[in-house]
C-alpha positions as CSV (number, residue, x, y, z in Angstrom):
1,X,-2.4,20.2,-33.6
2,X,-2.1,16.4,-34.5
3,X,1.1,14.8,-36.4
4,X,1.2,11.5,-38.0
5,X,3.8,9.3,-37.3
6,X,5.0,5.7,-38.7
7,X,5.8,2.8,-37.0
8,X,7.5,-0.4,-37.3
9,X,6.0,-3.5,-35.4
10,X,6.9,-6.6,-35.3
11,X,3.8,-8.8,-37.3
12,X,2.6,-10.4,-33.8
13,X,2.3,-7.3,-31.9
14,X,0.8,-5.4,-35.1
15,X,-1.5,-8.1,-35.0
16,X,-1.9,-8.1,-31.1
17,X,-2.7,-4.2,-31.3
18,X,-5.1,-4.3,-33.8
19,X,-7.3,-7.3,-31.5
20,X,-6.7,-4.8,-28.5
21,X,-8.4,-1.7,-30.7
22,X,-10.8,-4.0,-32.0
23,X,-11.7,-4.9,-28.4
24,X,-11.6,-1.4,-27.5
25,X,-13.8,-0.1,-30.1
26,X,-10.9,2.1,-31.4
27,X,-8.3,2.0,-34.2
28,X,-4.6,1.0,-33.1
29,X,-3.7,4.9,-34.0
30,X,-5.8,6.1,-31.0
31,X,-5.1,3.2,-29.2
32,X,-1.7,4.2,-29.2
33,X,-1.8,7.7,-28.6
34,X,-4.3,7.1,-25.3
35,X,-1.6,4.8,-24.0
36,X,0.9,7.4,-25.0
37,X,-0.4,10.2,-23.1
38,X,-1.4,7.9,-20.3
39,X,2.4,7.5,-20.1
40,X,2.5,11.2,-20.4
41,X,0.8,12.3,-17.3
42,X,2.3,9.6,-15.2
43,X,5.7,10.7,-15.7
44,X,4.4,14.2,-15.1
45,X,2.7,13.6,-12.4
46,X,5.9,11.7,-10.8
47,X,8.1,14.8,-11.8
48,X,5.8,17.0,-9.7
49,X,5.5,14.8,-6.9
50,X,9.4,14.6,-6.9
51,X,9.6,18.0,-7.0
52,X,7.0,18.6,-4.0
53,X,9.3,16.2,-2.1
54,X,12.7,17.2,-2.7
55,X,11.2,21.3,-2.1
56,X,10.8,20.1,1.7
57,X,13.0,20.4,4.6
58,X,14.4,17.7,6.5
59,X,12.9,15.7,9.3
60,X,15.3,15.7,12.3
61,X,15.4,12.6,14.1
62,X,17.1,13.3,17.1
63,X,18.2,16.2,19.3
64,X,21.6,16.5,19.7
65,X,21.6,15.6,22.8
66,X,19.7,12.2,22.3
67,X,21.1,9.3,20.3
68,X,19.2,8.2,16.6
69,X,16.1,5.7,16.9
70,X,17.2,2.3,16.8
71,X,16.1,0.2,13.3
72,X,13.6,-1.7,15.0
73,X,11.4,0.5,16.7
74,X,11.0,2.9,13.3
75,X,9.7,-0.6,11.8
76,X,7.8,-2.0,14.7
77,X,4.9,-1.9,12.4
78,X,6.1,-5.2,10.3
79,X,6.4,-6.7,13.3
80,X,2.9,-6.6,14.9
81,X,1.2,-8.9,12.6
């Protein structure tokens, strides 16, 4: 089901909008709503990915009986240009 909605815009970026639909082949209402649910999914997709990241167990990075990584070497990649 679609609802309609108003908006207020300031004159430039009405005007910007409708050059972008024209452009675009599209009317500033679709326009909108394709950017919209672009928007959408991107911040879905983020929460899920967030999700899937904070679900997994740590990574330990030492034994107990050996001492943590030193800054360097867990960056050594930078430095091999």
């Amino acid at each position: 089901m679609k609802r309609n909605i108003t908006i207020s815009l300031d004159e430039k970026v009405a005007r910007w909008a409708r050059v972008k639909a024209a452009e675009n082949d599209t009317s500033v209402s679709r326009l909108l709503a394709d950017r919209l649910e672009q928007e959408m999914a991107r911040e879905t997709e983020y929460e899920r990915a967030r999700e899937r990241f904070l679900s997994k167990s740590g990574r330990r990075l030492r034994t107990d009986d050996t001492p943590y990584p030193q800054r360097d070497s867990l960056h050594e990649r930078q430095h091999e240009r």
